[in-house]
FIZA-49623 format. One line per field, with one value per residue: residue number from 1; residue in three letters; x, y, z of N, C-alpha, C in turn. Coordinates in nm, 4 decimals. Layout:
<rs>
n = c(NUM | ...) .
res = c(ALA | ...) .
n.X = c(X | ...) .
n.Y = c(Y | ...) .
n.Z = c(Z | ...) .
ca.X = c(X | ...) .
ca.Y = c(Y | ...) .
ca.Z = c(Z | ...) .
c.X = c(X | ...) .
c.Y = c(Y | ...) .
c.Z = c(Z | ...) .
</rs>
This chain:
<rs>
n = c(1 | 2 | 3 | 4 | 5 | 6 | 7 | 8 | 9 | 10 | 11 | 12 | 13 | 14 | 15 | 16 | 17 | 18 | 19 | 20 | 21 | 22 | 23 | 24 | 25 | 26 | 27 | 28 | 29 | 30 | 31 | 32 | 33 | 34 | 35 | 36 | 37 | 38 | 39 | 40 | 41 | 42 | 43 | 44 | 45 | 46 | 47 | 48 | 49 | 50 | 51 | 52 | 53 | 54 | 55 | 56 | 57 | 58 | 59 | 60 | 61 | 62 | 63 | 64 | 65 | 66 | 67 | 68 | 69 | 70 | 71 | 72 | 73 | 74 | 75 | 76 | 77 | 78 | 79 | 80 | 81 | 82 | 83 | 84 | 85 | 86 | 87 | 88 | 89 | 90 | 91 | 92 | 93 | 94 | 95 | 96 | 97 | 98 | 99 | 100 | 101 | 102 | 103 | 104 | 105 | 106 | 107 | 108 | 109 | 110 | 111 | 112 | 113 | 114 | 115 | 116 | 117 | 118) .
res = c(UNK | UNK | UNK | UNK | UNK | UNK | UNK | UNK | UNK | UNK | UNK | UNK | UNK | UNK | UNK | UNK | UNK | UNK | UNK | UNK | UNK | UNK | UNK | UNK | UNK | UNK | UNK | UNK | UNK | UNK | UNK | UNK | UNK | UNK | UNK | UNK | UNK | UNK | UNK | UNK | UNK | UNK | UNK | UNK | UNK | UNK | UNK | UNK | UNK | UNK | UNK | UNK | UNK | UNK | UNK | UNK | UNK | UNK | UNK | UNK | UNK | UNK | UNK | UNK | UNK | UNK | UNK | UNK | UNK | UNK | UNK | UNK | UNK | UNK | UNK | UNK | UNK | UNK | UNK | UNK | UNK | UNK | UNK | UNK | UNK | UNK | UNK | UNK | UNK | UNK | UNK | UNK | UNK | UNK | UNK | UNK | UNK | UNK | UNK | UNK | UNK | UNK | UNK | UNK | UNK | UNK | UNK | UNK | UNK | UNK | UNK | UNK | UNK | UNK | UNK | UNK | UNK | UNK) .
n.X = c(1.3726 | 1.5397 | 1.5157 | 1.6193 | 1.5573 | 1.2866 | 1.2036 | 1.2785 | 1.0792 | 0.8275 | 0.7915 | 0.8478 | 0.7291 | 0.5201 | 0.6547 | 0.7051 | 0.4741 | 0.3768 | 0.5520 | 0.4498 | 0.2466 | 0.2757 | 0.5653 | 0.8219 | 0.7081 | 0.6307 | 0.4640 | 0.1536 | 0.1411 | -0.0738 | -0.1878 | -0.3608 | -0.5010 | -0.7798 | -0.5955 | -0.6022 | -0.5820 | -0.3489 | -0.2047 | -0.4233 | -0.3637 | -0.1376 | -0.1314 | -0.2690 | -0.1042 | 0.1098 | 0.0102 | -0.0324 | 0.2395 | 0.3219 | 0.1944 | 0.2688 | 0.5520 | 0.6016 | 0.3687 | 0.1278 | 0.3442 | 0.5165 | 0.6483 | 0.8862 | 0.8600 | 1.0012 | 1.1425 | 1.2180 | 1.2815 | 1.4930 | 1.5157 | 1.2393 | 1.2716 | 1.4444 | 1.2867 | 1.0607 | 1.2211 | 1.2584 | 1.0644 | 0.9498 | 1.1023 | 1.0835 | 0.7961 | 0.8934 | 1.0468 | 0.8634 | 0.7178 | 0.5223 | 0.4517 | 0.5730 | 0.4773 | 0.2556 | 0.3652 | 0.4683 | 0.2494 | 0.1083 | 0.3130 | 0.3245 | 0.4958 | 0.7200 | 0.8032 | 1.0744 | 1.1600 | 1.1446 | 1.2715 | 1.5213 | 1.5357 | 1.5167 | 1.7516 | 1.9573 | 2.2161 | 2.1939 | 2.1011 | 2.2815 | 2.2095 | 2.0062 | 2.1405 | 2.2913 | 2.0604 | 1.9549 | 2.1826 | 2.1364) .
n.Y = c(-1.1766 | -0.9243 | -0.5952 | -0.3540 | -0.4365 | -0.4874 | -0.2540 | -0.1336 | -0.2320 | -0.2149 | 0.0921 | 0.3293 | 0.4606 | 0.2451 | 0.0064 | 0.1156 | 0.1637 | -0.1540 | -0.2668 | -0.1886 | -0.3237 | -0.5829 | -0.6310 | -0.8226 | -1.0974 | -1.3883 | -1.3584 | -1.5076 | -1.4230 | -1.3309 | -1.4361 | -1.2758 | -0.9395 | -0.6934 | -0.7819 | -0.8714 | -0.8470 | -0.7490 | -0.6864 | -0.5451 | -0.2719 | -0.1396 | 0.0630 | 0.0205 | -0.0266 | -0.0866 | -0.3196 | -0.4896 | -0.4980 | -0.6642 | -0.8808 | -1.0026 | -1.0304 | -1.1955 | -1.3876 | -1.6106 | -1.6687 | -1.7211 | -1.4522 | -1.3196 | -1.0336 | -0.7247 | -0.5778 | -0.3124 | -0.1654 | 0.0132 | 0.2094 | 0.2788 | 0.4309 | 0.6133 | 0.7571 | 0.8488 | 1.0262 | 1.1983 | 1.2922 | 1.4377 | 1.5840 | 1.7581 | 1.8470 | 2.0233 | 2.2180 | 2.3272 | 2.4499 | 2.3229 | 2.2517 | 2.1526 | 1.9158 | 1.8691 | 1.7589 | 1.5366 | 1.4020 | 1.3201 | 1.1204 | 0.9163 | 0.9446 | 1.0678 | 1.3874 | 1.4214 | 1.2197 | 1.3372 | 1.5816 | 1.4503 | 1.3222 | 1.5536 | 1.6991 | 1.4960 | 1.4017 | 1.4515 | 1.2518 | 1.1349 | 1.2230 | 1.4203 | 1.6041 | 1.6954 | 1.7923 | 1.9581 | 2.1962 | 2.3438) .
n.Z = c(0.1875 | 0.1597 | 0.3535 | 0.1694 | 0.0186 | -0.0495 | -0.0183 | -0.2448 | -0.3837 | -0.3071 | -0.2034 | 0.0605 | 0.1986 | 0.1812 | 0.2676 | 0.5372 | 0.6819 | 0.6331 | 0.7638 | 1.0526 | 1.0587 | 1.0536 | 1.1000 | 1.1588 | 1.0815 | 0.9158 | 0.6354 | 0.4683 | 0.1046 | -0.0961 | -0.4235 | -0.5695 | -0.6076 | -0.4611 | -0.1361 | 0.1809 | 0.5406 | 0.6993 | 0.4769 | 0.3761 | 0.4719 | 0.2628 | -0.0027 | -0.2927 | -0.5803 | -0.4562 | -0.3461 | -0.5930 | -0.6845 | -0.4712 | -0.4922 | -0.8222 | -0.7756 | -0.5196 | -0.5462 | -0.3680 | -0.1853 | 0.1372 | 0.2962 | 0.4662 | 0.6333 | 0.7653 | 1.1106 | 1.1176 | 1.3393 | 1.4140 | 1.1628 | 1.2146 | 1.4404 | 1.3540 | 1.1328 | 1.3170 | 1.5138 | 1.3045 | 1.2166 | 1.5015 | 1.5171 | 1.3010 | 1.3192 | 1.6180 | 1.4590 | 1.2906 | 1.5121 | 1.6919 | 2.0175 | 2.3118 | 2.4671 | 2.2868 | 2.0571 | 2.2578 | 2.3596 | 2.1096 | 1.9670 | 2.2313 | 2.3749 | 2.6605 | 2.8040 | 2.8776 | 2.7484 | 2.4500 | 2.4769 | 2.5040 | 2.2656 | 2.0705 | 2.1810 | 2.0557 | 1.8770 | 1.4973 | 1.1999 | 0.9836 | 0.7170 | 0.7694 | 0.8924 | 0.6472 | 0.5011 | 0.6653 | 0.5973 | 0.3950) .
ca.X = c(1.3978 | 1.5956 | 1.4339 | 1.6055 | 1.4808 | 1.1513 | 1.1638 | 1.2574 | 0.9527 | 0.6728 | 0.8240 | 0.9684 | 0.5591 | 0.4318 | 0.7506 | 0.6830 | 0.3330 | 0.3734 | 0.6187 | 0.4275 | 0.1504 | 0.3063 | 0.6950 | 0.8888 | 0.6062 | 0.6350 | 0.3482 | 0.1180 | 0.1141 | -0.1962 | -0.2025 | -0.5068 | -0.5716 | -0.7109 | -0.5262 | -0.6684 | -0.5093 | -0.2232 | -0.1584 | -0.4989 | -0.3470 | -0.0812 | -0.1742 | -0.3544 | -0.0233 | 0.1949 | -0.0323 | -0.0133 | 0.3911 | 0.3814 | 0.1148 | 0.3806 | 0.6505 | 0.5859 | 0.2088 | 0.1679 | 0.4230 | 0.5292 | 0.7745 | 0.9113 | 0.8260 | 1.1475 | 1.0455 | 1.2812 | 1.2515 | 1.5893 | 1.4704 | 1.0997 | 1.2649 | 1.4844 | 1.1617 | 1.0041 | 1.2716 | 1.2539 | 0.9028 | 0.9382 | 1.1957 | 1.0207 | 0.6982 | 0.9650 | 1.1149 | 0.7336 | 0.6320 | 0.4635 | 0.4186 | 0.6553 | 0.3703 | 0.1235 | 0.4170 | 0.5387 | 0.1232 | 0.0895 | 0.4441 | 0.3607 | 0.6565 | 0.7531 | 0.8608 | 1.2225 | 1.2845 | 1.1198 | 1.3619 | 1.6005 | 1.5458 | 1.5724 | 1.9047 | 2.0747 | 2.3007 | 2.0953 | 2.1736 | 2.4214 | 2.1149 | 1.9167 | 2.2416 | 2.2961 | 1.9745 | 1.9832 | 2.2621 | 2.0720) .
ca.Y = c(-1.0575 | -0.8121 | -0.4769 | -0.2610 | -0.4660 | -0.4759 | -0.0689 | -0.0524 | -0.3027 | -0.1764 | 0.2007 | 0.3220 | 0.4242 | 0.0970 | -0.0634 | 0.1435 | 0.0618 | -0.2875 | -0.3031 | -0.1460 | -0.3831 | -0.7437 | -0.6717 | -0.9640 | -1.1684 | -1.4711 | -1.3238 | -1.5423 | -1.3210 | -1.3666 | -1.3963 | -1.2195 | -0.8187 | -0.6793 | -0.8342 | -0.8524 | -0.9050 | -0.6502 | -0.6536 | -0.4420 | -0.1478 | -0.1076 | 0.1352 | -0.0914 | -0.0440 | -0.1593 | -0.4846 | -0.5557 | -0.5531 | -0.7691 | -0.9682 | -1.0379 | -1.0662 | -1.3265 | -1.3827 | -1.7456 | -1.7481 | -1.6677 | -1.3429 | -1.2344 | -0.8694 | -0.7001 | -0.4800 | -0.2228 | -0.0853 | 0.1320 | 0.2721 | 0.3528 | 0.5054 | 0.7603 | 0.8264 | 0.9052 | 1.1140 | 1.3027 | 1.4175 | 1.5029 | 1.7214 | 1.8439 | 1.9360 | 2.0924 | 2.3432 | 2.3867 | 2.5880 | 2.2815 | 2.2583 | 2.0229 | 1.8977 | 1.8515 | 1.6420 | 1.3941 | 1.3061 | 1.2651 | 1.0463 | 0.8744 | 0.9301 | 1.1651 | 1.4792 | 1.4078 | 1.1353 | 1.4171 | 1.6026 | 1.3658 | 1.3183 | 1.6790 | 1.7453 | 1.4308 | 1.4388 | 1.4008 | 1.1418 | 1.1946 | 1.2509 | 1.4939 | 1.7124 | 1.7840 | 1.8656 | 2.1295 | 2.2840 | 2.4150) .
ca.Z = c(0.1105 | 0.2738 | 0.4294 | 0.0969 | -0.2054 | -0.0333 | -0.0305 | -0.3964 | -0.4556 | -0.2572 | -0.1834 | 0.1473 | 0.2963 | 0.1962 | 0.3982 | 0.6837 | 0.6997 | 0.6453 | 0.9314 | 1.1950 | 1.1183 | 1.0816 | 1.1016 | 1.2519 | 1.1153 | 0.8094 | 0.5888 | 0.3021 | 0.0114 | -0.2134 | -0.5786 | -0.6327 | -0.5258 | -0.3325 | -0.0415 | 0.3056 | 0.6422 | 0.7170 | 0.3683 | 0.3244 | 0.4666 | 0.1573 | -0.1717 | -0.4558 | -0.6545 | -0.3624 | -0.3235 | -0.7231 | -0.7220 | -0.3964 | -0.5745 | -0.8708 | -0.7144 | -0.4184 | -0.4647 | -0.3507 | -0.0916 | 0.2376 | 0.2867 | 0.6212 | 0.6505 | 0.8995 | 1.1504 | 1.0687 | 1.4480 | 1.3883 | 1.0831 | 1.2054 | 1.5175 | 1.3242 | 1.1044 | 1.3964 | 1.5338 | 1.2167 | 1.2097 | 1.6244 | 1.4830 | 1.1997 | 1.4621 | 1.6687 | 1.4225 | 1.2899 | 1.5991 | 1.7796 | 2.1643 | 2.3362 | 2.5394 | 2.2234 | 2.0217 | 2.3056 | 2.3251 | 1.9673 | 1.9658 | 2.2935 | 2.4695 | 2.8169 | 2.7556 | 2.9077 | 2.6143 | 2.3441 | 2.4876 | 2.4699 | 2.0807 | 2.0325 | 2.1987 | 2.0301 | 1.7608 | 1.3966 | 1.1322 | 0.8637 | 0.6162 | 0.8215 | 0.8925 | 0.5518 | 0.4492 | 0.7350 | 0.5405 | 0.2186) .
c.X = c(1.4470 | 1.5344 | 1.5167 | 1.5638 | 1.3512 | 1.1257 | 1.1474 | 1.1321 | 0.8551 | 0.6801 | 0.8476 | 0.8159 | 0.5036 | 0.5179 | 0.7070 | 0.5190 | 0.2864 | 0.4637 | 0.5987 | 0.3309 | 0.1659 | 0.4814 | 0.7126 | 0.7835 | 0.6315 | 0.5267 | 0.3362 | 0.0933 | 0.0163 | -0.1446 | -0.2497 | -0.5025 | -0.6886 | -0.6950 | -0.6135 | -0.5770 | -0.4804 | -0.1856 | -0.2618 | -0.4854 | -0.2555 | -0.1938 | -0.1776 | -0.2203 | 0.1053 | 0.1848 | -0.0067 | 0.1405 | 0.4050 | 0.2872 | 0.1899 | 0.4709 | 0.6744 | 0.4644 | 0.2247 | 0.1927 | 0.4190 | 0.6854 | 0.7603 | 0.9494 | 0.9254 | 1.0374 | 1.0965 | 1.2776 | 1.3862 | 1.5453 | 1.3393 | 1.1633 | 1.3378 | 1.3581 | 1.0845 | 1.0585 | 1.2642 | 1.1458 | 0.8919 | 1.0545 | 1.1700 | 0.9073 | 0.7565 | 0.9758 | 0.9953 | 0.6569 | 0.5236 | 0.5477 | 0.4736 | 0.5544 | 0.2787 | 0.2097 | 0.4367 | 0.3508 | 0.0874 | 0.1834 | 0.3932 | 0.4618 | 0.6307 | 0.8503 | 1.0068 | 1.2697 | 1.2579 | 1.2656 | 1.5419 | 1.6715 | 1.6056 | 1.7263 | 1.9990 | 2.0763 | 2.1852 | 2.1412 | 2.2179 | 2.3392 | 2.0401 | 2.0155 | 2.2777 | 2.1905 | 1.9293 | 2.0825 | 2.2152 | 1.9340) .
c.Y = c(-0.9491 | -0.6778 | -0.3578 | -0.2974 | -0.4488 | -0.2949 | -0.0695 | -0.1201 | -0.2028 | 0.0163 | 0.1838 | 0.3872 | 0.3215 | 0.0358 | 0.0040 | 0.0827 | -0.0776 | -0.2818 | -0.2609 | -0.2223 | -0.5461 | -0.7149 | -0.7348 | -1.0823 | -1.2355 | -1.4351 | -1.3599 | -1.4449 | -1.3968 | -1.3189 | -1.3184 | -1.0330 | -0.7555 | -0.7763 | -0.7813 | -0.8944 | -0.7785 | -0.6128 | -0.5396 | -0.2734 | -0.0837 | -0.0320 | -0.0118 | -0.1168 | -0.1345 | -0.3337 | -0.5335 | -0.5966 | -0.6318 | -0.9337 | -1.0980 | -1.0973 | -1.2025 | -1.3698 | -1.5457 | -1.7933 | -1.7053 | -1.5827 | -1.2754 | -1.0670 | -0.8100 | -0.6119 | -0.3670 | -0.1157 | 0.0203 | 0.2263 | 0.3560 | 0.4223 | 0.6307 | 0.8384 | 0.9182 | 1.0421 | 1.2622 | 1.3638 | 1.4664 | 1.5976 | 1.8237 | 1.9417 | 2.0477 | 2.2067 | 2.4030 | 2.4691 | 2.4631 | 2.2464 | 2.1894 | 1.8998 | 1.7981 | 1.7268 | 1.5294 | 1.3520 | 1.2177 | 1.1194 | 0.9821 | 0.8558 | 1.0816 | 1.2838 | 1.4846 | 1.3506 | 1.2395 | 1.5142 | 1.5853 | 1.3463 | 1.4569 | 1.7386 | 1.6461 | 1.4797 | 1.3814 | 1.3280 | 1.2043 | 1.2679 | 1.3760 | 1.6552 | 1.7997 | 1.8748 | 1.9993 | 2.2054 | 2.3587 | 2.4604) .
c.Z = c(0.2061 | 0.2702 | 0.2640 | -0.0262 | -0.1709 | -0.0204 | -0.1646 | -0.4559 | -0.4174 | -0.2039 | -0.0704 | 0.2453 | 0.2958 | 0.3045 | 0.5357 | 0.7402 | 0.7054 | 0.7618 | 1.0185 | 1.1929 | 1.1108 | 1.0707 | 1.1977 | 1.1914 | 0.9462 | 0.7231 | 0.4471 | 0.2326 | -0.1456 | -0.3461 | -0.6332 | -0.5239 | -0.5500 | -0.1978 | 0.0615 | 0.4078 | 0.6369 | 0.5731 | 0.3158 | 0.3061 | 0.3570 | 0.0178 | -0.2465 | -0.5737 | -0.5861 | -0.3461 | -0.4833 | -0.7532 | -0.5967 | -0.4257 | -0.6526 | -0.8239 | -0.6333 | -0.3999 | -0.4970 | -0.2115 | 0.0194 | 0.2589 | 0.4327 | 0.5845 | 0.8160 | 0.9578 | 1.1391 | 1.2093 | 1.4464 | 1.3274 | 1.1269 | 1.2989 | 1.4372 | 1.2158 | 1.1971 | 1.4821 | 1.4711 | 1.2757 | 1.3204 | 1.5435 | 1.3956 | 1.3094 | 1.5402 | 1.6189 | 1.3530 | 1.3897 | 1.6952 | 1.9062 | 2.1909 | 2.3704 | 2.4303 | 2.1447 | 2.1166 | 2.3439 | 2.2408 | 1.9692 | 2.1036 | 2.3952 | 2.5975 | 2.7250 | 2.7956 | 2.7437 | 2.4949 | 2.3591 | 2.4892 | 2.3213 | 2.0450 | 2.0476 | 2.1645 | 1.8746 | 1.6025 | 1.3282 | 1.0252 | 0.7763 | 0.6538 | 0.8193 | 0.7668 | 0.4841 | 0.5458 | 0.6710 | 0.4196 | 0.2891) .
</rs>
């Protein structure tokens, strides 16, 4: 199942959440909820349409590491123009304050740009 039907199934937080805790990974999907494993961390409504859907089988879950990184970009950018500390975000985020810096002074994605315009 490719990484955008599985958004419009399970929403676009359940996907992220499922792919930081088994993406790249072939995952049995139970019939029955609630679900346990990696699947526990999903919303109760999330596990009932992946229930449906593929409950039974086994569904490779992407890891969507592009996607989570410009997520991540975002919200360091959001923090940013919120008034937090360079210092206090690249902790939170893990990262050196060069690459925070880094993020900050590159170019934003097509999506982000416009919504800076309004």
């Amino acid at each position: 199942m490719a990484a955008h039907d599985l958004e419009r199934l399970i929403g676009r937080e359940a996907l992220a959440t499922l792919a930081q805790v088994a993406g790249g990974l072939d995952l049995y999907i139970p019939a029955r909820v609630p679900m346990d494993g990696p699947l526990l961390d999903l919303p109760l409504a999330a596990q009932e349409r992946l229930a449906r859907y593929a409950g039974g089988t086994r569904l490779y879950i992407p890891k969507l590491c592009g996607e989570m990184r410009r997520i991540r970009d975002a919200q360091i950018r959001a923090a940013y123009d919120d008034g937090e500390r360079v210092q206090d975000i690249a902790r939170r985020f893990r990262l050196s304050e060069r690459r925070l810096w880094a993020i900050l002074g590159s170019p934003q994605t097509e999506d982000e740009r416009q919504t800076a315009l309004f």
